[in-house]
C-alpha positions as a Markdown table, in Angstrom:
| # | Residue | x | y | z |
|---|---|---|---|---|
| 1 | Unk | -10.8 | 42.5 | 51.9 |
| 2 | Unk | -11.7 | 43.9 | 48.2 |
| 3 | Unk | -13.3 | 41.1 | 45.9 |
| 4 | Unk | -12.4 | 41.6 | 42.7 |
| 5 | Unk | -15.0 | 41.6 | 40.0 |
| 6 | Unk | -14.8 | 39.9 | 36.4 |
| 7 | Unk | -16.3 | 41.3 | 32.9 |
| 8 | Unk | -17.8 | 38.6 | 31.7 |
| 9 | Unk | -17.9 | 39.1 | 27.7 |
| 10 | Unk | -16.8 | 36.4 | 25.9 |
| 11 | Unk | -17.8 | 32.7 | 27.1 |
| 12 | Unk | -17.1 | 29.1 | 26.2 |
| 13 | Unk | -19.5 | 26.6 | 26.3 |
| 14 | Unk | -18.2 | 22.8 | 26.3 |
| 15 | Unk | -21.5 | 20.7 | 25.8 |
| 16 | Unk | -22.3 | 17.8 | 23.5 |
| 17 | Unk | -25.8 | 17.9 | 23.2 |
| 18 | Unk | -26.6 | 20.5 | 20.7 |
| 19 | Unk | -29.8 | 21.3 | 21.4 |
| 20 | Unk | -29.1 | 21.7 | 25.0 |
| 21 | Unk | -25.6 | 24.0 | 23.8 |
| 22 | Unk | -27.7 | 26.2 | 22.1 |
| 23 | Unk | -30.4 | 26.9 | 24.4 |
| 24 | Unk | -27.4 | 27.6 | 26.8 |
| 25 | Unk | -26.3 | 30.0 | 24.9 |
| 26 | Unk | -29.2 | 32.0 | 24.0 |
| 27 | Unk | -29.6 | 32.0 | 27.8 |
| 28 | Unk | -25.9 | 33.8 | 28.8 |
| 29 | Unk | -27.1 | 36.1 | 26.3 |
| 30 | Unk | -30.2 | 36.7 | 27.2 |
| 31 | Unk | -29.9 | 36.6 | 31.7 |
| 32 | Unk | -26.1 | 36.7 | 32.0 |
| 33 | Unk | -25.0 | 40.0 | 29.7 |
| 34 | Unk | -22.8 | 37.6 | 27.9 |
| 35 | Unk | -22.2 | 38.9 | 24.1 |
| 36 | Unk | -19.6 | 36.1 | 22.6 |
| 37 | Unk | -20.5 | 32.7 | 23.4 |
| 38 | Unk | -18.4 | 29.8 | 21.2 |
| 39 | Unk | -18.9 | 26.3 | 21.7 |
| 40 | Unk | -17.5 | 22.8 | 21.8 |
| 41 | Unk | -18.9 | 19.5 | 21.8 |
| 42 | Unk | -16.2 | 17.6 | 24.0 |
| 43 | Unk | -13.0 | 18.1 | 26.1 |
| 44 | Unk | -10.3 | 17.8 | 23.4 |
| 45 | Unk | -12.3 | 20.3 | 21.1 |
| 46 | Unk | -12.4 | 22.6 | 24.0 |
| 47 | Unk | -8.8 | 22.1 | 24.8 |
| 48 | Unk | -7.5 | 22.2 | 21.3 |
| 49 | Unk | -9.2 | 25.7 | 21.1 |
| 50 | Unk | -7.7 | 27.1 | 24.3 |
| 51 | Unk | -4.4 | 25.9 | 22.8 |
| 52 | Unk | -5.1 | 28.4 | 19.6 |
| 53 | Unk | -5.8 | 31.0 | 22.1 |
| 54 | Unk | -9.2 | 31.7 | 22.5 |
| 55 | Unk | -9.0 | 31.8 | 25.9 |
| 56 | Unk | -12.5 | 33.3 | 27.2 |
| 57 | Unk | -13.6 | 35.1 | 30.5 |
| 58 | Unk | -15.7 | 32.2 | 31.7 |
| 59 | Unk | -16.4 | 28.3 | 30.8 |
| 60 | Unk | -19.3 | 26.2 | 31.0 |
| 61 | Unk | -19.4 | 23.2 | 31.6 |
| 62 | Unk | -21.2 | 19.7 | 31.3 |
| 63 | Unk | -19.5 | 17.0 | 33.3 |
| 64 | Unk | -21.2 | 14.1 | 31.2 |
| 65 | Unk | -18.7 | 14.4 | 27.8 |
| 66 | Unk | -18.0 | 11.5 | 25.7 |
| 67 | Unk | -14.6 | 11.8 | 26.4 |
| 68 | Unk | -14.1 | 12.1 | 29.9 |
| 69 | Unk | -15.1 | 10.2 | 32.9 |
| 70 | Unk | -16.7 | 12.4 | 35.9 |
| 71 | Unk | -14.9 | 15.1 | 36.9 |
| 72 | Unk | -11.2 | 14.6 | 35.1 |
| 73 | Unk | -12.5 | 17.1 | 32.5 |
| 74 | Unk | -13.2 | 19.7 | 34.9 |
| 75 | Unk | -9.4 | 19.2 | 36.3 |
| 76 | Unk | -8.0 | 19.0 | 33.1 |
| 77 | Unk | -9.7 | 22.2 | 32.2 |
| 78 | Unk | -9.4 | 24.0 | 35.2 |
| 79 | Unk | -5.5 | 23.2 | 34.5 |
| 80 | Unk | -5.5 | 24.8 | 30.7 |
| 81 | Unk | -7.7 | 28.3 | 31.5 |
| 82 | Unk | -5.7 | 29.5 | 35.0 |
| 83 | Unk | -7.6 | 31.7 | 36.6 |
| 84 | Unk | -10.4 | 31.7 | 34.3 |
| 85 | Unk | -13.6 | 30.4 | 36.2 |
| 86 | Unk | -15.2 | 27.6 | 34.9 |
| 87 | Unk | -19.1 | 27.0 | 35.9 |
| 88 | Unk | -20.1 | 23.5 | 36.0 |
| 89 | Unk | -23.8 | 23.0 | 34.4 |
| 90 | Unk | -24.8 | 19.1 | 35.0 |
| 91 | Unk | -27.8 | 17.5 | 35.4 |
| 92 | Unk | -25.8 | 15.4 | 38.2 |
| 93 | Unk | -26.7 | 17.3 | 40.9 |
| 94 | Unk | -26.2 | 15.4 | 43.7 |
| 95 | Unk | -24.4 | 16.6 | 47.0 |
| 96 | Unk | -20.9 | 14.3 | 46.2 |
| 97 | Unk | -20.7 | 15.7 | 42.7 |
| 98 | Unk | -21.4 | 19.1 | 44.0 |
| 99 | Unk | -18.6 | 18.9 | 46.6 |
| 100 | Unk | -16.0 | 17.3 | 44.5 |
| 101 | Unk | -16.7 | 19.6 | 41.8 |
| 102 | Unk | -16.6 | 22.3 | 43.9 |
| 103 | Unk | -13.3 | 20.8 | 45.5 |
| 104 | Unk | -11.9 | 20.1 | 42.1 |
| 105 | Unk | -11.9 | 24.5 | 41.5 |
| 106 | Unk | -15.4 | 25.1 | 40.3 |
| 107 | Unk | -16.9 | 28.5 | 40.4 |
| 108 | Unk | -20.2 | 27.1 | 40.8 |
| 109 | Unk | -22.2 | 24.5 | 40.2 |
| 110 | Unk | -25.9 | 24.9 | 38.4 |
| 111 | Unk | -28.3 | 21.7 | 37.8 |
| 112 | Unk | -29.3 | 21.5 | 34.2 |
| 113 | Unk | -33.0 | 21.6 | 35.4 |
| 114 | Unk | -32.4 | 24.9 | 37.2 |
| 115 | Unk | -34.5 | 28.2 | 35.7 |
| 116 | Unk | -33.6 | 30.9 | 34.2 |
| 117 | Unk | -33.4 | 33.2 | 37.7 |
| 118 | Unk | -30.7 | 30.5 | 38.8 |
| 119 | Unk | -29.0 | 31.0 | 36.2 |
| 120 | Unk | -28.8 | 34.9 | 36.5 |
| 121 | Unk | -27.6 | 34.8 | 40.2 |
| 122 | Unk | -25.3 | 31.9 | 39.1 |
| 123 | Unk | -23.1 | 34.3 | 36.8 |
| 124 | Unk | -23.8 | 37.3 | 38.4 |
| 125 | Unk | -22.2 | 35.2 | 41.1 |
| 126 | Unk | -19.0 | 34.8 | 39.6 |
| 127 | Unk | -18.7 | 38.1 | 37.8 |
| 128 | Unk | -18.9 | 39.7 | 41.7 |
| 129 | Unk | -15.9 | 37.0 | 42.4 |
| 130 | Unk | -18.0 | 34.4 | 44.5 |
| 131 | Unk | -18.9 | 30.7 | 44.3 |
| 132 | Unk | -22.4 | 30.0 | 43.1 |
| 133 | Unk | -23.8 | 27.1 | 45.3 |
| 134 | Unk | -27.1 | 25.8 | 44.2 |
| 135 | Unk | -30.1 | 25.8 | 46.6 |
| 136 | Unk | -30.7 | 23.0 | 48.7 |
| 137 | Unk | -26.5 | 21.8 | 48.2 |
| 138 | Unk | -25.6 | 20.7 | 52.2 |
| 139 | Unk | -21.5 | 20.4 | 52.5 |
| 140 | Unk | -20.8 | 18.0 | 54.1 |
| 141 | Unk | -18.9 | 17.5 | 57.3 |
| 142 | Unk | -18.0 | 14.1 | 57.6 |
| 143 | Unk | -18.8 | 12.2 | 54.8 |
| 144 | Unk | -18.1 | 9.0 | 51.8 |
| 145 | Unk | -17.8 | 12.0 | 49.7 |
| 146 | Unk | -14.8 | 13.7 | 52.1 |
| 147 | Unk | -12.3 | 11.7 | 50.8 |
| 148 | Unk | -13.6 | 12.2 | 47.3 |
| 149 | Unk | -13.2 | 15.8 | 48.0 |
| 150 | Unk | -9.4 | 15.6 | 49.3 |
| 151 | Unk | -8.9 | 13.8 | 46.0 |
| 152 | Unk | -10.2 | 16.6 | 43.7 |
| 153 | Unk | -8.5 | 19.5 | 45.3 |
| 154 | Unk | -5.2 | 17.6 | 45.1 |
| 155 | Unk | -5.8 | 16.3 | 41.6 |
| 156 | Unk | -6.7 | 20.8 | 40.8 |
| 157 | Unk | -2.9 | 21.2 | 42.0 |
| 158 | Unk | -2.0 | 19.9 | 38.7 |
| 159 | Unk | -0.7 | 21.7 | 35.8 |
| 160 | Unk | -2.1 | 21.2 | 32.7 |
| 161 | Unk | 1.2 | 19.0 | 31.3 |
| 162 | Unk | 0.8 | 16.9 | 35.0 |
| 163 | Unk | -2.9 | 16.6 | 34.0 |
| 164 | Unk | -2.0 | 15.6 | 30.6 |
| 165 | Unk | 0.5 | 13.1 | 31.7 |
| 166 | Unk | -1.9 | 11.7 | 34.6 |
| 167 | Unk | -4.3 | 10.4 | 32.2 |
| 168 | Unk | -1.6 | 9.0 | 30.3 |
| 169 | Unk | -0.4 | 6.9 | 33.2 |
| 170 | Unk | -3.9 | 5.7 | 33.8 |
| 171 | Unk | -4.6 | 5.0 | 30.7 |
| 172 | Unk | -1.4 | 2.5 | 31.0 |
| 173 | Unk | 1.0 | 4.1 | 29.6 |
| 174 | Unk | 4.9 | 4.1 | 29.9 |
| 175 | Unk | 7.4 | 7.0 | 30.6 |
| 176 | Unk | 8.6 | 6.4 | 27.3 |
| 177 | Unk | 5.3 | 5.9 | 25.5 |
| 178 | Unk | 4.2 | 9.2 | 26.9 |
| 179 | Unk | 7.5 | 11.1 | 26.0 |
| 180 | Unk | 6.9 | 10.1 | 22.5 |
| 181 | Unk | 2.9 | 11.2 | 22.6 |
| 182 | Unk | 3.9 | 14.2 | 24.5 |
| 183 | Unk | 6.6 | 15.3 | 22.2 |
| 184 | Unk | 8.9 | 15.5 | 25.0 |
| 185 | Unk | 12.0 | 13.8 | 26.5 |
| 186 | Unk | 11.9 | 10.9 | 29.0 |
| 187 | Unk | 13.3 | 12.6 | 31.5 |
| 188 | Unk | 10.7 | 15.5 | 31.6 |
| 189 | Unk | 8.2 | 12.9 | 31.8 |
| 190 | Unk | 9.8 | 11.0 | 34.5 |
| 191 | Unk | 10.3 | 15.1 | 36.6 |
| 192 | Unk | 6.8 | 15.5 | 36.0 |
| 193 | Unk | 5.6 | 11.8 | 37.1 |
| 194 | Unk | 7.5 | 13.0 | 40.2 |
| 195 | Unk | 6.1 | 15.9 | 41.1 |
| 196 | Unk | 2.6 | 14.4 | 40.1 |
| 197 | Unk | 2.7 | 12.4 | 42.7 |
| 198 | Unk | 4.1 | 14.8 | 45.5 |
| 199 | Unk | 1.6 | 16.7 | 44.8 |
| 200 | Unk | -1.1 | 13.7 | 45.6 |
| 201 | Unk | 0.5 | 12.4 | 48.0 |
| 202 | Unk | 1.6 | 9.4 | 47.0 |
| 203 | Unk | 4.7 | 6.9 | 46.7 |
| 204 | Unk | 3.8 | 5.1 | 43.2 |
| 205 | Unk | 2.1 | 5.6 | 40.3 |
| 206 | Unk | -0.7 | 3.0 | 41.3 |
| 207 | Unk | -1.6 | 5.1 | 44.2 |
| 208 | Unk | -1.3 | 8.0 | 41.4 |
| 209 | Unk | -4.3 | 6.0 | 39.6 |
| 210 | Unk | -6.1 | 5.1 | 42.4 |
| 211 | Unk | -6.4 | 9.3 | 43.5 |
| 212 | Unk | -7.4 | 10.1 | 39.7 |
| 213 | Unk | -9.9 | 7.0 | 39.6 |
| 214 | Unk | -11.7 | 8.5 | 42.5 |
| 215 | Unk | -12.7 | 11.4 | 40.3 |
| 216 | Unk | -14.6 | 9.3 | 38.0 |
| 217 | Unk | -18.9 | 9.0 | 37.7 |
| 218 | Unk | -18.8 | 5.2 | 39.4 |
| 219 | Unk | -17.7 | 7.1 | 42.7 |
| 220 | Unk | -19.5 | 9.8 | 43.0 |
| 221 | Unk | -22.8 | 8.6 | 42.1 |
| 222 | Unk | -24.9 | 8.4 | 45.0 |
| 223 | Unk | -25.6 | 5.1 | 47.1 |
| 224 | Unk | -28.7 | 4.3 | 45.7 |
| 225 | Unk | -27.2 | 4.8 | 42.4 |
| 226 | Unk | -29.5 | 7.3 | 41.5 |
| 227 | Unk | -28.9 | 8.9 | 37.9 |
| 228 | Unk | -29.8 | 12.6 | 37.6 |
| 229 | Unk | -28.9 | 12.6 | 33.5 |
| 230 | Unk | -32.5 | 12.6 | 32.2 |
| 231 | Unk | -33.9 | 16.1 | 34.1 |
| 232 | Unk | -34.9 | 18.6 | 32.0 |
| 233 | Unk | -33.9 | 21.6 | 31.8 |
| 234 | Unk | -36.0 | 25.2 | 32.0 |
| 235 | Unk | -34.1 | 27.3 | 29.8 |
């Protein structure tokens, strides 16, 4: 079996903390061969570029965005690049996150705190066409974080228009409310509502929510509640 390889030459970065975006940066430049790097500073800024099309040969991303909850920004923009990969960079590095991130279509998964060396064979990684697992990350077999799992590899079935609408509907919407946001007729919405919940496995749109709740930070934090968000990282 052939493994097909990527030229990584252009890269987005969606991150919110400056500092930390430009030290990224200067790092894919510096350890990862990577001459282009734009940024954005939250999910819609990132989407709204990809919609211009800049579309680039790799994202990066930080799961803790002010406009997003857990991982629904990683399915959302796993939805909008295709087959681009898209490298999560968090400083939530526990086992569930890993796993449903990983679930959810990651390319790979690097803790903030992570060296520079990580992030060398992270991106040399994915430019060879294989996942990047971080050191010391256990999958687990049978698990809380399973079902968490399931849920993120059927929410990445989404398109980016079922994404879209998904968040609508959680966010209480109506068919006709999100036609009328959407720019589209009822009766696409109501096609797409459908096929959104086919795809999850459901039989009504408060099973859809339930599924698309399960990828937020309150259930995937560890047990102990444990916070990883203040490690530092060695750029």
């Amino acid at each position: 079996m052939t493994v097909q390889t990527r030229d990584l030459q252009t890269a987005l970065i969606v991150e919110d903390h400056p500092l930390f975006s430009d030290a990224l940066a200067m790092t894919l430049r510096a350890v990862a061969g990577i001459a282009a790097v734009t940024t954005a500073d939250c999910l819609e800024a990132a989407l709204t570029r990809l919609d211009q099309g800049a579309v680039p040969d790799v994202v990066v991303l930080d799961l803790n965005l002010p406009d997003v909850d857990g991982l629904d920004g990683l399915i959302r923009l796993r939805a909008a690049v295709g087959e681009v990969p898209v490298v999560v960079v968090s400083s939530l590095a526990d086992n569930r996150v890993i796993g449903a991130a990983l679930a959810a279509g990651a390319a790979g998964f690097v803790p903030k705190h992570a060296r520079r060396e990580v992030f060398r064979a992270a991106f040399d990684a994915v430019r060879d066409g294989r996942i990047y697992l971080p050191e010391g990350y256990v999958p687990a077999v049978v698990s809380p974080a399973s079902g968490q799992e399931n849920a993120m590899a059927r929410l990445a079935l989404l398109t980016k228009a079922q994404a879209n609408i998904l968040q609508l509907v959680c966010a209480g919407r109506l068919n006709k409310q999100i036609a009328f946001e959407m720019g589209i007729a009822e009766t696409t919405v109501k096609a797409h509502v459908t096929a959104i919940m086919r795809k999850l496995g459901v039989q009504s749109r408060t099973q859809a929510v339930l599924i698309a709740k399960q990828a937020s930070f309150a259930s995937l934090m560890p047990e102990n509640g444990q916070d990883l968000s203040g490690a530092r990282p060695h750029l």
